[in-house]
N, C-alpha and C positions, 0 to 999 in steps of 0.2 A: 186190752180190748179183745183180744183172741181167745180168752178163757168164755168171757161168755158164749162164745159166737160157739166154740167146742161145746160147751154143755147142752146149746142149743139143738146143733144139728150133727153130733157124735160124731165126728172126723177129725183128727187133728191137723192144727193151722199149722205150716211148717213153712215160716215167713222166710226168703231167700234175699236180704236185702243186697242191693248191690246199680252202680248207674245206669240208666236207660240204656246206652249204646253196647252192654252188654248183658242187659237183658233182650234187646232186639236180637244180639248172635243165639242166644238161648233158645227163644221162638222159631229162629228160623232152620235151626237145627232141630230142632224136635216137631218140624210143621208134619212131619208125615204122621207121627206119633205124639201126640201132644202131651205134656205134663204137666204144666203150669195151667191151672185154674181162673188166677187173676195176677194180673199185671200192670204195678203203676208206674207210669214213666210219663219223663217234662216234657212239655210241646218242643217242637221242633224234631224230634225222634218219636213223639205219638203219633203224627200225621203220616209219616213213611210208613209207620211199621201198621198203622188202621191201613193204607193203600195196598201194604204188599200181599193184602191173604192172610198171614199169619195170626191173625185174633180173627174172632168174629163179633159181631155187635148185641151188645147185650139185649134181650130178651125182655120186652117189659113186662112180659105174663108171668117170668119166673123174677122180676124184682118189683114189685110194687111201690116203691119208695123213689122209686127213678122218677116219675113222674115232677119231680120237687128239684131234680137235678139239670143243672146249666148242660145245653147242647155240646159244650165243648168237653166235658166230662162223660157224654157217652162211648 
């Protein structure tokens, strides 16, 4: 799924999988400086980490297709 998305928008994907509670320490080490783009992690560590600052809420000017997407996925 990454190759298109690369051809589309000329950046490459540089997927970092790994579990939520340490992609939270990730976000929160890098809040002053951010590197991570997108970030998906399971409820119960999505709600902390949406409350602490460290993500911001997606944009619906810059994603059009949200529109279609469940409240709990933004």
């Amino acid at each position: 799924m990454f190759k298109p998305l690369e051809a589309e928008i000329g950046i490459p994907v540089v997927p970092e999988p790994s579990a939520s509670t340490v992609t939270l320490s990730k976000l929160q080490a890098e809040a002053a400086n951010p590197v991570t783009d997108v970030a998906w992690m399971d409820g119960g560590v999505s709600e902390p980490t949406r409350d602490s600052g460290v993500v911001a809420a997606i944009d619906p000017a810059m994603a059009p297709g949200l529109a279609g997407v469940v409240d709990q996925a933004n």
